[in-house]
N, C-alpha and C positions, 0 to 999 in steps of 0.2 A: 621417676623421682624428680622432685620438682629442683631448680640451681637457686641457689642464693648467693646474697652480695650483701659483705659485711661494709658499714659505713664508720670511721674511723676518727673521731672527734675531740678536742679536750674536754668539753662535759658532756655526760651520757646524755641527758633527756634537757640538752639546751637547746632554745630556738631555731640556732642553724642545724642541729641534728636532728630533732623533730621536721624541719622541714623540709630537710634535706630527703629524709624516709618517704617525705609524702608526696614530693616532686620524680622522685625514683619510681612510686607505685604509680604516678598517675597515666604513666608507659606499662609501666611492668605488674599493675596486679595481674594477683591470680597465676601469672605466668613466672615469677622471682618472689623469692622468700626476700625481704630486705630486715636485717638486724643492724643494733649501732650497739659500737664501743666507744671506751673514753681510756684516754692514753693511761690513765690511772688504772688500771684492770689492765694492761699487759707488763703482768709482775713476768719477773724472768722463767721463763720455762711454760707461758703460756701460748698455745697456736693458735691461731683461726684456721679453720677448713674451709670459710668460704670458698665459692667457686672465683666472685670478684671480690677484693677487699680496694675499698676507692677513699680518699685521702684529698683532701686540701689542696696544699702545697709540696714541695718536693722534698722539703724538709724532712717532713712528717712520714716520707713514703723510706726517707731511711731509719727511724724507727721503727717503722712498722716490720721491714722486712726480714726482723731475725725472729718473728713470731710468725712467719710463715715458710712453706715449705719449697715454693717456685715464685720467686721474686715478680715472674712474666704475671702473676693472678694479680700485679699491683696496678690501678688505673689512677691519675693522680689525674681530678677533676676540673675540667677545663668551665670555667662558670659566668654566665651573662644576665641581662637584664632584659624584663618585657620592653617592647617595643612604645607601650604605654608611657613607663617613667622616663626612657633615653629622650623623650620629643623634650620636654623641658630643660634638659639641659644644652640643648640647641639654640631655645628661646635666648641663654644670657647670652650680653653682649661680647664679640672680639676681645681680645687680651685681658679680661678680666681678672682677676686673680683671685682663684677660686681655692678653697682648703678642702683638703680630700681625707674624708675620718672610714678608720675602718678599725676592727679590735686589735691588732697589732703593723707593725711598721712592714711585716712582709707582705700581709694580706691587704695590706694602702699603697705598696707601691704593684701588686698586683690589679688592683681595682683601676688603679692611675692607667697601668697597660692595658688595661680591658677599655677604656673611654679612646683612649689612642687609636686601637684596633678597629672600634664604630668608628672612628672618624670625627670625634671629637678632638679637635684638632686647631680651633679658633680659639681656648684658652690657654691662660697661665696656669696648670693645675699646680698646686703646693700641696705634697705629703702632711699629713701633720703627726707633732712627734712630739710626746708629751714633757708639760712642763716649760716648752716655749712659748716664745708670744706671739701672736696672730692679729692683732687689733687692729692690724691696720686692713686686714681684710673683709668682708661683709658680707661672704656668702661662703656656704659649707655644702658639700653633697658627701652623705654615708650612704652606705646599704644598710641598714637596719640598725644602726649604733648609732643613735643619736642622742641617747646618754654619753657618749663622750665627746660630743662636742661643745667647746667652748659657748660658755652662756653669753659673751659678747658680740658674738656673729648672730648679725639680725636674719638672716634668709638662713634656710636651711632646706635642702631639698632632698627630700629622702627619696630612694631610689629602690626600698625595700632588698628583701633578700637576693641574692643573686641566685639563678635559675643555674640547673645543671646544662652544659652547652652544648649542641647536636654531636659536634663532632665526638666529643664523651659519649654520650648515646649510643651512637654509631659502634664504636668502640668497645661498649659493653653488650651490645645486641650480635654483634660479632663472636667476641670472644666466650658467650656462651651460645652463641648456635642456635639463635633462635628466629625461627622461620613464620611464626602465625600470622596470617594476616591482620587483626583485630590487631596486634601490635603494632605494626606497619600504620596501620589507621589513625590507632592513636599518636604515635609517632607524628603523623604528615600534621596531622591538630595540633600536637603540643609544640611543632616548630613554628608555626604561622603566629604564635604570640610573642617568641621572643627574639631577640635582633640578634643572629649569629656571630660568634668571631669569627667566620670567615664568611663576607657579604654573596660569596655566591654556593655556598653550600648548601641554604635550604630549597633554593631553585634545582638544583643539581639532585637536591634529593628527592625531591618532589616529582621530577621528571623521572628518577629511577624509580619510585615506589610506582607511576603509573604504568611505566616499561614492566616492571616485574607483573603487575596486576594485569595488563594485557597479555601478559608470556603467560600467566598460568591460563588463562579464559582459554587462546590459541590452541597450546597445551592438552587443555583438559575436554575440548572440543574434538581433537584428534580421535579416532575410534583405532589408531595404534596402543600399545601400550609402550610408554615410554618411560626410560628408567636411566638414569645419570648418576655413575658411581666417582667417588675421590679418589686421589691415587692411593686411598688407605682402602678402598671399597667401600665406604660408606657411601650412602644412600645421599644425595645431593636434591635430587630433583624426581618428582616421578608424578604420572597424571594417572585422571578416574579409569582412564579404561583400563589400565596396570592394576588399580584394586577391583576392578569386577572382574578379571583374566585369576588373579589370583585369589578372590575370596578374601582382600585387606581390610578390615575395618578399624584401624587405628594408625598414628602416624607415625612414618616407617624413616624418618628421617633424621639421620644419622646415625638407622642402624647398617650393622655389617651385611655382605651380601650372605656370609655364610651363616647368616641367622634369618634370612627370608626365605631361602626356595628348601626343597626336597634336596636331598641329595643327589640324585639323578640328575636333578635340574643345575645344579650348581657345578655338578661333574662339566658338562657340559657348556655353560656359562663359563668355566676357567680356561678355556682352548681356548687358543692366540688367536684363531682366525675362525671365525662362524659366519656363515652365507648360506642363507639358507635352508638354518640347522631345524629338524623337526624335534618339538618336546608335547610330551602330553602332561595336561595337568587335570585330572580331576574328570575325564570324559573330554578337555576340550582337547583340540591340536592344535598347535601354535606353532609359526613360523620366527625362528629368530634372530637378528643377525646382530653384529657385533662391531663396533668403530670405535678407532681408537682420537679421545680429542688432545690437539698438540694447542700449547703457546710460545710462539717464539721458538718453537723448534724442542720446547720442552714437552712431556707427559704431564696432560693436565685432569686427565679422566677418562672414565669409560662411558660411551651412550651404547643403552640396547631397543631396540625396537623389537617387538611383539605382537605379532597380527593373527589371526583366528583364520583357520582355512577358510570356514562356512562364510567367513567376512571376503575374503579375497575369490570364493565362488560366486559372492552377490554382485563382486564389481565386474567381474569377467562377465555375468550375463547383462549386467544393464548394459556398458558398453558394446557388447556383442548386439542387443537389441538398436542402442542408438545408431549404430554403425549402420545396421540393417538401415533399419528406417531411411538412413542417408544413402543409401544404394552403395555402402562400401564394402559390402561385404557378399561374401560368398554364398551357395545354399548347396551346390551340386560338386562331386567326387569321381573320379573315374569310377566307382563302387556302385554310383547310382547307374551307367549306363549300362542298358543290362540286352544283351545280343547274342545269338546263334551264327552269324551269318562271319563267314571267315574274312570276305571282304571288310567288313567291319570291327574286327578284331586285329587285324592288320592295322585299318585305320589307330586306335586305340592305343597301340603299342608302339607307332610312331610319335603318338600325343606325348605317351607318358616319355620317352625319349627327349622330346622338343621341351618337353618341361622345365627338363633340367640345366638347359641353357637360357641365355639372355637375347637372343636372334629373335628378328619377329617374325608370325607367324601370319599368316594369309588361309582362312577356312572357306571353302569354298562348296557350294551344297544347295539345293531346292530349299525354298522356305517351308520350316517346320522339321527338318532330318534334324535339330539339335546341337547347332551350330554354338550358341550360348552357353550350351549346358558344355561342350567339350572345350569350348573356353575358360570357364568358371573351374574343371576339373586341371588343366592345365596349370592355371595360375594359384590353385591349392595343393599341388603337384611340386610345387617350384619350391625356391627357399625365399618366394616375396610373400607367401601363403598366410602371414600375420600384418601384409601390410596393406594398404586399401586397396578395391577390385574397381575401378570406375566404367561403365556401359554407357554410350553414349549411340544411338542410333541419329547415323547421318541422313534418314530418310522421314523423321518424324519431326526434325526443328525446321522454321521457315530460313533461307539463308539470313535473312535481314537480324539474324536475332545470333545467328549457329557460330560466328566468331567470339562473340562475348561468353560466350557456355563455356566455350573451349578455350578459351586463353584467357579472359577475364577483363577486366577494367580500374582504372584509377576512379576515384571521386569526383564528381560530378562532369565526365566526360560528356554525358549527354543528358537529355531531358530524359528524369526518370532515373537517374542511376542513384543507385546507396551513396552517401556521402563521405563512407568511410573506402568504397572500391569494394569491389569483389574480385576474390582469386578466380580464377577459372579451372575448368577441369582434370587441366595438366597439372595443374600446381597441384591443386587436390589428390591427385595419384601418385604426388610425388613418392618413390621409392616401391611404388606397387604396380599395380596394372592397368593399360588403360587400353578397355574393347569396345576397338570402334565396328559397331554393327553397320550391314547395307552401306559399306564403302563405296562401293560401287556408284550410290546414289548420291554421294559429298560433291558440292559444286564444284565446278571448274575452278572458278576463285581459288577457292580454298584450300584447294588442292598443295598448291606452291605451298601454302605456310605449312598444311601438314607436311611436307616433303622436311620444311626446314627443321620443325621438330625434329624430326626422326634423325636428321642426319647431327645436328649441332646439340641434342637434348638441349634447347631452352628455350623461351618463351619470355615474349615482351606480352604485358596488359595492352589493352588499347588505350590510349590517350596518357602512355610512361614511356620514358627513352631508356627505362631500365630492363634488363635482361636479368632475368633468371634462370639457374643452370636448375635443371631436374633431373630426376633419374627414373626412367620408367619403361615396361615394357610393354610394348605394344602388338596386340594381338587385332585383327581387324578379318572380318566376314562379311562375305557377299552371294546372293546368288545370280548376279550378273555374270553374264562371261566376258571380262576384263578386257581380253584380246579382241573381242569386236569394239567396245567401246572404246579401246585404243586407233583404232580403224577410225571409227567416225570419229575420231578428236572429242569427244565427250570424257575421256580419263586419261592423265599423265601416264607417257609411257614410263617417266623417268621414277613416279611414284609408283609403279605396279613392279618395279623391279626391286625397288626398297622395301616392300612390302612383301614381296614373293621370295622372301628370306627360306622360309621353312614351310612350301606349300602342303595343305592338306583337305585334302577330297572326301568329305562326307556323301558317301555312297544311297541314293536313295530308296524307299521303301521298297517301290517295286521291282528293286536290284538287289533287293533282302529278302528272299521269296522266305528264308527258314524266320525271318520274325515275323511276320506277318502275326501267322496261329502263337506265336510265341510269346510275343506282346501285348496281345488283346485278353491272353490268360491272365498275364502280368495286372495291367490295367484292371481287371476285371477282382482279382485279389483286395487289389489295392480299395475298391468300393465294396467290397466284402460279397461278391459274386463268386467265391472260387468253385460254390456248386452247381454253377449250371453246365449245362452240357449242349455242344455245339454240334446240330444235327452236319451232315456229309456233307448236304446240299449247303448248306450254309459257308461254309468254308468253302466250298468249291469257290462261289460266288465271292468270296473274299478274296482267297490266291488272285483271281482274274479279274478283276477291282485294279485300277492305274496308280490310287493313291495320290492324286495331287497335291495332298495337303502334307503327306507322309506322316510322322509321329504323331506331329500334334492332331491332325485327322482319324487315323487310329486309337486315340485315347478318347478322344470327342463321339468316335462310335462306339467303343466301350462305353464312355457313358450314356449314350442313347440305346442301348442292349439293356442296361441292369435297369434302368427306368419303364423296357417295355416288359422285361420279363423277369419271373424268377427261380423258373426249372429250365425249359427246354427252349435253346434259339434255334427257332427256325429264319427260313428267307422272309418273312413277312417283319419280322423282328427288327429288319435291320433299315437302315435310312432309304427313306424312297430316289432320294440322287442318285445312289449307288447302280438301282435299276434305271435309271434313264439313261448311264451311259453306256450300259450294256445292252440296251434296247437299240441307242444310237448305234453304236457299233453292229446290231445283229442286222437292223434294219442299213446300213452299208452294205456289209456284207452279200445281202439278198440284190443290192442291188445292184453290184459287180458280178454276182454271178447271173443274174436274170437276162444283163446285158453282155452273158461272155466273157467278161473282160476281166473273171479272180486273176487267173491267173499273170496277165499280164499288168493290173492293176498294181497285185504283188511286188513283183517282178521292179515295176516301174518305181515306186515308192522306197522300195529298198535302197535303187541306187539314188534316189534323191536322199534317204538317211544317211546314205556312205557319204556323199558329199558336204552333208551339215555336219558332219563329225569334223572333216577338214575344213569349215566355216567358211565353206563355199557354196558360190547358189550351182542350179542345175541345169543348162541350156540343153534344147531338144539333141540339138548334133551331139553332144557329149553322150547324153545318156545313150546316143543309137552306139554311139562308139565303143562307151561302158558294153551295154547288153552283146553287143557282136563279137566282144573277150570274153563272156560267159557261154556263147551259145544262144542267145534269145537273137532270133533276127526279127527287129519290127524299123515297120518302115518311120521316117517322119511323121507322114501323116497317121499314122496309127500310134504315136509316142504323144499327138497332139489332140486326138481324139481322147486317149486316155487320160490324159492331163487335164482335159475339160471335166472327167467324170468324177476323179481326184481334188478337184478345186469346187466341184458341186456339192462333195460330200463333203468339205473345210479340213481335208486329209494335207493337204499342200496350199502356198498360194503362189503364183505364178506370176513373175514379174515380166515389164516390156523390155525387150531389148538385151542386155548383155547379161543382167542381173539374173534371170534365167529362175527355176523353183525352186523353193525352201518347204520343208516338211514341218507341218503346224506341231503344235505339242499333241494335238488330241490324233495327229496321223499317227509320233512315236506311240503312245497308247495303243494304236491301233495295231501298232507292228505286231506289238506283247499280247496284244489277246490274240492274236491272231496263230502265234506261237505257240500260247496254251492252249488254245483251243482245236488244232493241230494234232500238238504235242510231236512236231516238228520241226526242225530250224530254219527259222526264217532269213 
């Protein structure tokens, strides 16, 4: 129903009430019914129901007010002039003595305070008041009454009708609750032509009508739905995604809440505290939550926010994607590592243990057992499991570069750098994880600053005096053995101890005899092979296989199995390296026994693995020593014949002097086939 505003006049359809109607519409068509009265038609016992009834002067407004029913619908019209007429009366000179005509003596000494108010302020204005004399004056300004000004006064400057004034406006755009923007528009237009009684109002408003036009764009860009109730519940404020969530097609402002939603929905919308609350409307799900807005410590409204699941599913995946992309995030669970072998189930069960603390963790393992992946499981294990995973391998960045990765830079530290700095790695992790892969391999240098992370959690940029505190947990893998390279000064003892918080020994392939066949079925699934069938021989030859590469070689022959074949794997099937180191190994073999010497070759080699276990080398006197506590008696010279036949075959090498023999990787290989092939202990 549309509001209207009665205008309140001494004659019905005289010039200031005709124009008064049609400076009222040139804001308010279409949007205000405007009607006029004439004080003649408010016989006793007559109302108006206008919504505004607006008046003159103050006078007038206590007439008015026993023909209406709430004194408050009275607005007593605050009135000014275009900007156009006021420049002329600037033009006359200082102290002039100017007569001021208007239709009666109140609405002339009004007019008189309206010139005052622009700042008209350089003359002498004089009332005029009929029946006196004025002759000795020579210039007259009225607003549209220039019939009564005296026919003696040579200048007369009319000033036409007086405009309705913003702050009025304001005041009736208020007090009936009207929101459209085309009003507002027209509004910002119709004040830029007339001079306000108050000089900084229309700037003031002009700044607020853009403020509000940018709040709804903001607003109505949000893909929330947002909804701002009064302390009465009426409907204040609300954007497009609120009528596409609810199906709105009409404007919902100033109605009550309990005339918009469902009942269901409004049940719930009345509880004092909502977080989080689920409502369905119409097929959709909506997330809702509830805040209450204060001013000054008072109750000034309710805001609701309204979000679509399938919306808050779309953000969880891009950012889950972006994250990805940045290497911040996770791919692997304890769920994916998938094992038989008890040794490695142990392992596993101390991970998910270590998870759940903040200590760091030291993984230690052949390249390829999954050092990574039980990383990644750990710190999805944890309660940092939402917060970034950062990998950084110390054996893949050149040093010259590996401090800036890792701790970052100020602006234009060096030639080349961003000019706004770059954080660095740590800072990047902050509150989540940070796996430093091939520790083993991080330079000397560098070593000390990582130390001081760890111990102070914080980090200076290079080329800032500023420290930053981080919080982060530190996971770090190698397949170095630490302890030697502590030996040769190549690694901080002091950081192998800080790091060796929570050690854990990733067990290798060929120390997993039960995954071996376990895995390659797995693998073999996973490329959609789960129908082939693995002849005897085939597996034999895989059990007795060393594995150097461990997992990642085992899926890598998986994949070269399902590319050769798609029923039956036989030995021919499977990678030709595989055979050359069992050929290597047969051809040893023959030629320790051709020359006599398995047994004592055995024998010999054994106790050179006993001593690389204690990462010690192996002098001829020791081993004759070792062997004469078992029972083998061999002379020197036959512990050094053997040793030549051992270093011929790259089973051992044989250092000069104290350093004495180390057993190659390809001799331990050698131990293990030798085992299986036995099927005795070696």
């Amino acid at each position: 129903m549309m509001k209207s505003i009665g205008v309140v006049t001494y004659v019905r359809n005289s010039p200031v009430a005709i124009f008064l109607k049609d400076n009222l519409e040139t804001v308010l068509a279409n949007y205000v019914d405007v009607k006029i009265y004439s004080f003649d038609e408010l016989k006793p016992g007559k109302t108006i129901d206008d919504d505004i009834v607006l008046v003159m002067i103050k006078s007038q407004a206590l007439q008015v007010k026993k023909h209406i029913s709430d004194a408050r619908r009275i607005v007593v019209a605050q009135r000014t002039t275009r900007e156009s007429e006021i420049y002329k009366i600037f033009s006359i000179p200082a102290d002039t003595r100017v007569l001021v005509v208007n239709d009666n003596s109140e609405t002339t000494l009004e007019a008189i305070t309206l010139f005052y108010q622009l700042g008209i302020n350089h003359l002498n204005l004089v009332p005029y008041k009929e029946g006196e004399d004025y002759s000795d004056i020579k210039i007259a300004i009225t607003p549209g009454e220039n019939w009564r000004v005296p026919e003696y006064i040579g200048t007369v400057l009319d000033i036409g009708q007086r405009y309705i004034d913003i702050s009025t406006f304001i005041e009736i755009i208020n007090k009936l609750e009207i929101t459209e923007d085309e009003v507002s528009r027209r509004f910002l237009k119709y004040s830029e032509s007339i001079v306000s009684l108050d000089t900084g109002i229309r700037r003031q408003y002009k700044e607020l009508v853009t403020k509000n036009t940018e709040l709804r764009a903001v607003i109505n860009l949000s893909p929330e739905g947002i909804l701002l109730l009064n302390n009465e519940k009426m409907v204040s404020l609300y954007n497009k995604s609120l009528e596409k969530m609810f199906d709105i097609h009409k404007d919902i402002t100033c109605v009550n809440l309990n005339d918009l939603f469902t009942l269901d929905i409004i049940n719930v919308l009345n509880q004092d505290v909502i977080r989080d609350e689920i409502v369905e409307y119409k097929g959709r799900t909506l997330i809702v939550n509830k805040h209450n807005l204060e001013y000054f410590g008072e109750m000034a409204g309710i805001y609701f926010i309204f979000q679509e699941v399938t919306y808050i599913k779309q953000l969880e995946q891009t950012l889950t994607k972006k994250l990805r992309a940045k290497g911040l995030l996770t791919r692997y669970n304890f769920s994916d590592i998938h094992t038989k072998s008890p040794e490695m189930i142990q392992c596993i069960d101390f991970a998910r243990k270590a998870a759940c603390s903040d200590l760091t963790i030291l993984i230690t393992g052949e390249s390829g057992t999954g050092k990574e992946l039980l990383a990644q499981s750990i710190h999805n294990a944890s309660h940092r499991t939402k917060q970034p995973f950062m990998a950084f391998n110390c054996a893949a960045v050149p040093e010259s570069i590996m401090e800036s990765e890792l701790f970052g830079y100020e602006g234009g530290t060096f030639t080349g750098a961003l000019k706004e700095g770059k954080a660095g790695l740590f800072e990047q992790a902050n509150n989540g994880t940070m796996f430093l892969d091939e520790i083993g391999d991080m330079p000397y240098s560098m070593q000390a600053k990582l130390l001081r992370v760890l111990q102070e959690q914080q980090v200076m940029r290079i080329g800032s005096q500023r420290v930053t505190t981080i919080n982060i947990r530190v996971i770090a893998a190698t397949n170095n053995d630490l302890r030697k390279k502590i030996r040769s000064s190549q690694f901080r003892a002091d950081l192998y101890y800080r790091l060796n918080v929570l050690p854990i020994m990733v067990p290798p392939l060929r120390e997993r005899k039960e995954d071996i066949l376990y895995l390659l079925n797995y693998f073999l699934r996973q490329k959609h092979r789960e129908n082939l069938s693995v002849l005897p021989e085939t597996c034999d030859i895989l059990m007795q296989y060393g594995w150097p590469g461990n997992i990642r070689e085992l899926n890598n022959v998986a994949a070269y199995i399902s590319f050769m074949t798609d029923t039956i794997v036989r030995p021919d099937h499977l990678p030709c390296y595989i055979f050359d180191i069992q050929e290597d190994f047969e051809r040893d073999f023959n030629v320790l026994a051709i020359r006599g010497d398995l047994e004592n070759c055995q024998a010999v080699l054994k106790v050179i693995a006993d001593f690389d276990s204690l990462d010690m080398g192996a002098g001829r006197k020791s081993i004759e020593d070792f062997l004469n506590n078992t029972g083998v008696h061999l002379s020197q010279g036959e512990i050094r014949r053997v040793l030549n036949v051992l270093n011929g075959c790259e089973l051992i090498t044989s250092g000069i002097g104290r350093k004495g023999s180390e057993i190659t990787l390809k001799g331990k290989y050698f131990l293990k086939w030798l085992k299986n092939r036995n099927n005795q202990p070696v």
